[in-house]
Structures are given as structure tokens and as C-alpha cells.
N, C-alpha and C positions, 0 to 999 in steps of 0.2 A: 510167678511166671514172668521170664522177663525175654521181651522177643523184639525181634528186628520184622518191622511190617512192611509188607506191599498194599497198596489199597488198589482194591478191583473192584470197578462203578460199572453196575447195569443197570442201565434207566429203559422201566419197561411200560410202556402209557396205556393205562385200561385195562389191566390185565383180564383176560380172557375176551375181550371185546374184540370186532373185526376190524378193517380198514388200517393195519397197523403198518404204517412208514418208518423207515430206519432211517438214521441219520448218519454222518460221518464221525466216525472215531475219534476219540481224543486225548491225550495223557494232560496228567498234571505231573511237573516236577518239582514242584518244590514246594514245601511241606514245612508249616512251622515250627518249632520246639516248644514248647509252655509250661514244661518245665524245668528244673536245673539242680545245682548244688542242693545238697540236702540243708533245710535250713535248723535240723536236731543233729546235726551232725556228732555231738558230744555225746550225745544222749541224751534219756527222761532220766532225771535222779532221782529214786526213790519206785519208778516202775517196775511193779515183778517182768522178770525174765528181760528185762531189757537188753543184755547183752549180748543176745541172739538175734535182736535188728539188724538187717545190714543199712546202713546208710544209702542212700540211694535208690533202694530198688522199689518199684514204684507198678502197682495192676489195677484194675476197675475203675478205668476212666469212666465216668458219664461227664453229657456234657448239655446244656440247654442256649439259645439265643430270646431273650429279651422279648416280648412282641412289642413294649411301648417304645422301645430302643434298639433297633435290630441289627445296628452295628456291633450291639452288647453280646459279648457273648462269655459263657461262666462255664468253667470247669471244674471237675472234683476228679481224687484218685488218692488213694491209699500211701501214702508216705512212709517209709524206712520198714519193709516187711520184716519179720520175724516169726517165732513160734510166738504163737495167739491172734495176731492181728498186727496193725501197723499202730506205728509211734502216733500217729491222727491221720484223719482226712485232711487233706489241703484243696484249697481254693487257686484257681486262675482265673484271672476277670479280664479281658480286654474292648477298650470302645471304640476300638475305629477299627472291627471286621475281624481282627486276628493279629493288625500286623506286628501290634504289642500287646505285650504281657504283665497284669501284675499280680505275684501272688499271694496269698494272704492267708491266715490261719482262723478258727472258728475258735473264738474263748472258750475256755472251761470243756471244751472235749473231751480233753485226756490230761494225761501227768504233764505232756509237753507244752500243753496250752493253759496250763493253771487250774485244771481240773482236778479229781480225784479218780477217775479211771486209768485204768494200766494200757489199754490200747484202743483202737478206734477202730471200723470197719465198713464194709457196704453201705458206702456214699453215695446217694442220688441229687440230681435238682431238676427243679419244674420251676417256671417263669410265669408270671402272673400279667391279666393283662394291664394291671397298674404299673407293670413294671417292678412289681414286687420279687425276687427272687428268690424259693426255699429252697432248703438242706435237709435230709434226711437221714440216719445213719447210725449206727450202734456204737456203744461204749463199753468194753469189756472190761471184769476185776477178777485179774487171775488168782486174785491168794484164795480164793476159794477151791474146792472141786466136787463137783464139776462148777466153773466158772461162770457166775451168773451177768446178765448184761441188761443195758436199757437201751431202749430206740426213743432216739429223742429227733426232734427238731430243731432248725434255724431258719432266721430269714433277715434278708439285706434289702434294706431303700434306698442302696447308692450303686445301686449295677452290679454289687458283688464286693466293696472296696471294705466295707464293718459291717457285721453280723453280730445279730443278738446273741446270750447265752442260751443254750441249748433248753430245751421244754421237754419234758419226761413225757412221752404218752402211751409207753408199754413197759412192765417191766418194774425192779429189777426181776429175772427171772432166767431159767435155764433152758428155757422154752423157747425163744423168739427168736427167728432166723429171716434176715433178706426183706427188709421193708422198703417199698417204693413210692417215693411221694408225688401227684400231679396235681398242678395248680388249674382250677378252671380257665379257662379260656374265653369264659362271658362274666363270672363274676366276682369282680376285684373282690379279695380278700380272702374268697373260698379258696382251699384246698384237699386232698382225699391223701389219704395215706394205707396202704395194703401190706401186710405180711404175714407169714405164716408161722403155729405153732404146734410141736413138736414134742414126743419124749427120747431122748438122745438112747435110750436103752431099748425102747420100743417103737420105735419111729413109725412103723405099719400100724401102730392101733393110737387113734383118736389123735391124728390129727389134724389141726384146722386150719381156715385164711382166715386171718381177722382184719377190721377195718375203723376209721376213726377219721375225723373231718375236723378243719376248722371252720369258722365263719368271722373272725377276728384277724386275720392276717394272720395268724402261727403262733399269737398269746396264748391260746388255751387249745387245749384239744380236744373231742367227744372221748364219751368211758368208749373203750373196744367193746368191739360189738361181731359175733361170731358172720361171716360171711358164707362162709360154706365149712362142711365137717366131710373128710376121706370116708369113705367106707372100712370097713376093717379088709387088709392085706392093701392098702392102698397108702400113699405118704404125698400129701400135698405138698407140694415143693416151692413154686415160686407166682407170685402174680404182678399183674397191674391195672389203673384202672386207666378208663378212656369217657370223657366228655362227649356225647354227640351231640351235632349240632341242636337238638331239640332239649337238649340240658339233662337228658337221661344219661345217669351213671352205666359205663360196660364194665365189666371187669374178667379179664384173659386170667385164667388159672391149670396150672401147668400139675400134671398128676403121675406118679410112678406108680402101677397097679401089678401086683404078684400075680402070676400065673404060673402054675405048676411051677416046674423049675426054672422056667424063665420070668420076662418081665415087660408090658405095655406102658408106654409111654401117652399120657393124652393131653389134650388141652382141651377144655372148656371155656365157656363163657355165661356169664349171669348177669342180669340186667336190675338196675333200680331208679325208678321213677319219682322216687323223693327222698333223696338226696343220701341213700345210702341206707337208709330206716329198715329197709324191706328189700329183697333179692327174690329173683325168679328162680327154679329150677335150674342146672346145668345145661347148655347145647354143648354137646359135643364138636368141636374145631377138625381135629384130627386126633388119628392114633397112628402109632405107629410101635413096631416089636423094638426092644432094645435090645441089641446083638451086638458082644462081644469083637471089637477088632483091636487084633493085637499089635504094638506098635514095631517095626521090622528089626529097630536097631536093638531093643532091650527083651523083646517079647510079654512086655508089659502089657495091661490091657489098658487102652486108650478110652478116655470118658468121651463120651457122645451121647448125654442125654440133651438133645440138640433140641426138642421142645420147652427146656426147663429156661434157655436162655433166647426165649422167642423176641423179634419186634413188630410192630403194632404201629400202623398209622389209619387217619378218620378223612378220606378225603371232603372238600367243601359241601358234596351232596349228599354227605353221610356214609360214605360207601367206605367200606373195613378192610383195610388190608389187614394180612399177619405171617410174616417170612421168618423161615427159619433154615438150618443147612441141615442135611441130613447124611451121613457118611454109608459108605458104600465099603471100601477099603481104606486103611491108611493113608493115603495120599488122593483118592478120590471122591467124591458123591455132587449132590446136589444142592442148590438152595433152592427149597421149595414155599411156594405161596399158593393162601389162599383167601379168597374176601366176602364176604356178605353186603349182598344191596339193601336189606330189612331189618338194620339195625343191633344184628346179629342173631336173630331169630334161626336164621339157618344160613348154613354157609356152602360156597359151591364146590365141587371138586378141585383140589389142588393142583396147582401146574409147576412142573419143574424144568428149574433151567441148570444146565453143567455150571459145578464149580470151578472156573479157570483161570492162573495155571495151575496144575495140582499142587496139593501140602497136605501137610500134615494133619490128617483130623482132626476135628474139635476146635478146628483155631479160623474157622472161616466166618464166624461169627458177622452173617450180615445184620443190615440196619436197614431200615425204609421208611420214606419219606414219599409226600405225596402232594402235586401243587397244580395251580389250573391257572391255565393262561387264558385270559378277557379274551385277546385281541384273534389266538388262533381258535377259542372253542375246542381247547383240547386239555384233557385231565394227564400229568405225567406222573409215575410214580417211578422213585429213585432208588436201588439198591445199593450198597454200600457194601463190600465185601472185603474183611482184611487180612489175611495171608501173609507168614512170615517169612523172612529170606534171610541168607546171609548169620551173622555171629549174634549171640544173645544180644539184646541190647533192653532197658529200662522201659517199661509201659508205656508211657507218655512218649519218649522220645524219638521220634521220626525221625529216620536218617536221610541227609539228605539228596543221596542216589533212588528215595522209594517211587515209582511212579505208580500213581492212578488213572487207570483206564478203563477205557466205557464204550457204551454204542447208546443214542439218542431212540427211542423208543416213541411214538404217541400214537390217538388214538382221538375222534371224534367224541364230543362231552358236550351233551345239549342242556347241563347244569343250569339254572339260574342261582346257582347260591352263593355265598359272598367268596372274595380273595381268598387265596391261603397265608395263614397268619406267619408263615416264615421261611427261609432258605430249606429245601432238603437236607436229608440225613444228618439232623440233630434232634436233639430231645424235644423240644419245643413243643409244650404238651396241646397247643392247639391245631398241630397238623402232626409232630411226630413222637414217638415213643423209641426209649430201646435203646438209645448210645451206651453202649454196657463192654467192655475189654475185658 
């Protein structure tokens, strides 16, 4: 996927609470680049299929800011795509806010990095509050078929500048798809890791989320340990987990369920009180029908399993957002949210706001953040919405006519509970979840 973005910011404070004042509009114009020249530009020598990379092309940015350092901020995204996956995951680490860039590779990931894997995949990071920063992310070996892969780990003690050799904690296997790592937010070293698994031939029957922790900083990892199991005609598809203030694990899991000839889309949520051992039942989040919209120039049909790519933030008082976009037409729909006050025990009816200006389904992919200001006694949560415009252009790369625009939202918050650990709309796993391209 390689697109030319517009970012559209809705900051909308409280949501569903009254007393809500608007504020005056704002754009941003200028937008930095982070990344650049391919740095495998040659190629992997010795990688299957390498010669179907393109150099360049560059999707699934996530992105986290630091909480010990919060000028720090760490990027990840998919480097030189081809058939199987990308040449590796690559790094961006910058310390003073964004205004520079450096970026750096994860040893031993792939063929490119001195590994023995042919390609790399589904790169996440979470930020610790020691300032520790992990990597999450899959290794794939095409000579096989079907192609079996590991989800491993890393983690950096200099803001993102060297990274340890990667830590096996699933896998090899033909099963494991789409793991997501977050680092506590209370307790240095802790981290949680979620992903799900899969039969590529039978996808609808048996399959699961599974989950794995460490308590060493990303040395070692717990054996996986089943999270939740699909019911039969059901294919668990993507999750994450969420810290609450009171140190209970949440974890958001995204479900595609058969129905007759169509298809329900859900999101659930499961809770664990010690430290991942034990999980609650499923609360259902929302559901929603999966319906077909065909795209005007090709009559192709457009993906908009708009659940499966949801984000998730915990404001200071516990309180759960979870936005996602939802399409209507090809060039239309909504992003809709919804949050729970109890921890996620039950969640309230969802509110939807217009996705604007219109584009193309599937690519509105917002982000939410969520922050509380001392001085007004007011909770803001921030939307992030990004929409393409204009001629292809590389994942990462921002051009620099995109502007982001917004309207100031807030809302009376009679919270006592501590700051928000970081800037909106970034990963930063003690206020936000979700920076996913």
C-alpha cells in the first residue's frame, strides 16, 4: 500500500459527557519525513524471492514516545515490500520531539540484518517506563510451503539507537499471525505480548488469541498461554492488550463470525487480574454486519473489516476509549467510538462522528489519544484520522503540502488521578494504543 496522506485531527473531550465547548480550528502544515533512501537497496543475497522487493516501498508504520524521555520518540514500518513480507522491519528514533531522524536496523531479523529469515513483518513498539523500549514482530522462511514464521522480540536502553538480537516467544509455526506488544506503564521491565492463531486452510475452526509476558525486560518470555478460543464459524483476527490504572490486564479482541451467507464483525474485551494467568469471559464492545462495498474505479471489493484495525486508549481515571472507522460507501462513512467507565465490564453506546473530507474506504484508519489537563479539570481525547490525497507515495513519507486539521473539543473531568503519561495520538502504551498504517 503506498499512499499520499492527509491527516484529519478530531479532538473530542469526554466523549458522550455534557458541557462540551468547541474550540477554534487549526491546521498543521508541515509534517516530517522519517524516513528515506532504502538502506537494502541492493538487496538480501541469499533471501527467497527477493527479487520481487521493490526498494522503497515502505506500510505499517507504528510508532511509540518514550514516557522516561518524552522528547524520545521510536518508529517502526515494514522496509522494501515484496511478495512474502518486507526485506526487515526498520527503526526511527528521534530526541528532540521529531525534528531529527535516525534510523537503525534490528540485528539478526532477516537475511538483510544478519539473520536467517527471508523477510520480516508486523512491527509494533511499546515504551517502558524505564525508558526501556520493545519491538515486536514476525520473521518469515519462504523455502518452505506453506511458509512458517516466528514472532520474536527486541528491546533498546538508548531511546531506540541498538537493539538486542531478537527472542523467539512463538513459533516456528504456520499458525501465528499479527502480534502486538505493550510495555506496562507501572512496571519497569514488565511487558505483555498478544497474537493470534490460525489454520490457513481452515481459518473458521479453532482459532485462538494467545498471550506471553515478560518480567525481565524482553530476556525471556512466558510459554503462550491460550487467551481466548473463536467458537466454530468464527476466525479471531487481531488484538491488544491495555494496562488499567489499577494494574489489571484488558485485552480488545477483534472477531469475524459467519452468518448465513454473510459475515459480523465484533470486538470483545477480557480482563486479568494477575498478570495475564487467568482471563474473564468475553464483553462484547460492538458488532457490526460486514457489507461488501465495491470500489467505483475497478469494481473490486474494498476491505473494511474496520474493527480488526481498531485503537484503544485508558484515560487517567480509567475510563476506555476504542475508535474505529466504519464505511458506508466508497468514499463515505464514519469513525465511530465507544468507552467504558468500569473498567471494561460493560461498554456504552457508540457515538459517531462524519469521516471528513471524503476518500476512499478503508484508509481512514483513525488513532485516539487521550489526556487531562491539571490546571482546566478537563479530560481531552484526540482523534487522528488519515486520508489519502494526491499521486501514490511510500508509507512513511509525508508530503509536504499534507495538512492536519481539527476542532478542540473538551469537557468537565472531576478526575483526581495522576497526569497523562504522554502527547496524544501515539502508541505510548500508558495513555495510547493503535498507531497502526
Amino acid at each position: 500500500m503506498r499512499l499520499r496522506f492527509v491527516a484529519i485531527v478530531a479532538v473530542v473531550g469526554g466523549v458522550g459527557l455534557p458541557a462540551v465547548a468547541v474550540a477554534n480550528p487549526y491546521e498543521v502544515k508541515k509534517l516530517q519525513v522519517i524516513s528515506g533512501p532504502s538502506p537494502f537497496a541492493a538487496g538480501c543475497p541469499g533471501a527467497a524471492l527477493d527479487e520481487t522487493r521493490i526498494a522503497g516501498a515502505e506500510i505499517e508504520p507504528a510508532i511509540t514516545v518514550n514516557p522516561a524521555h518524552p522528547r524520545n520518540i521510536v518508529a517502526t514500518w515494514q522496509q522494501d515490500v515484496g511478495r512474502g513480507a518486507a526485506r526487515s522491519d526498520l527503526i526511527g528514533t528521534s530526541r528532540d520531539g521529531g525534528k531529527t531522524w535516525k534510523r537503525v536496523t534490528i540485528p539478526g531479523l532477516s537475511r538483510c540484518t544478519g539473520g536467517s529469515a527471508d523477510v520480516a513483518t508486523d512491527p509494533w513498539l511499546s515504551a517502558g517506563p524505564d525508558g526501556s523500549v520493545y519491538f515486536s514482530g514476525a520473521a518469515i522462511f519462504l523455502t518452505s510451503d506453506p511458509p512458517p514464521a516466528v514472532l520474536v522480540a527486541s528491546r533498546s536502553h538508548d531511546r531506540g539507537r541498538r537493539w538486542s538480537a531478537p527472542v523467539t516467544f512463538a513459533g516456528p509455526s504456520v499458525r501465528v499471525e499479527r502480534e502486538v506488544v505493550t510495555a506496562d506503564p507501572t512496571r519497569p521491565g514488565h511487558a505483555y505480548v498478544v497474537w493470534w492463531e490460525r489454520d490457513a486452510l481452515m481459518p473458521f475452526v479453532g482459532s485462538t488469541h494467545q498471550f506471553a509476558r515478560t518480567t525481565d525486560g524482553g530476556a525471556t518470555w512466558s510459554a503462550p498461554a491460550t487467551l481466548d478460543t473463536a467458537p466454530s464459524g468464527a476466525l479471531d483476527q487481531s488484538a491488544e492488550i491495555l494496562v488499567l490504572p489499577n494494574g489489571a490486564l484488558l485485552a480488545l479482541i477483534a472477531r469475524l463470525q459467519l452468518e448465513g451467507a454473510g459475515a459480523v464483525q465484533q470486538l470483545f474485551a477480557v480482563r486479568s487480574q494477575d498478570q495475564g494467568r487467568n482471563w474473564s469471559a468475553p464483553v462484547q464492545v460492538a458488532s457490526q454486519p460486514v457489507a461488501p462495498i465495491p470500489d467505483p474505479e475497478t469494481g473490486d471489493a474494498l476491505p473494511n473489516q474496520d474493527l480488526t484495525f481498531h485503537s484503544a486508549a485508558i484515560a487517567p481515571d480509567g475510563t476506555i476509549y476504542v475508535a474505529w472507522d466504519r464505511d458506508s460507501t466508497a468514499t463515505t462513512g464514519t469513525i465511530d467510538i465507544v468507552k467504558s467507565s468500569d473498567g471494561g465490564r460493560s461498554w456504552a453506546p457508540r457515538h459517531r462522528f462524519p469521516a471528513s473530507p471524503p476518500s476512499r474506504s478503508s484508509r481512514r484508519s483513525p488513532s485516539i489519544g487521550v489526556a487531562r489537563s491539571e490546571s482546566s479539570g478537563t479530560t481531552t481525547a484526540t482523534i487522528v484520522s488519515v486520508t489519502p490525497r494526491g499521486r501514490p507515495m511510500s508509507g512513511l513519507r509525508t508530503p509536504p503540502t499534507a495538512v492536519a486539521r481539527g476542532a478542540r473539543l473538551t469537557s468537565p473531568d472531576h478526575s483526581t488521578s495522576g497526569p497523562h503519561r504522554g502527547p496524544p495520538a501515539t502508541s505510548d502504551s500508558a495513555s495510547t494504543r493503535g498507531w497502526r498504517g
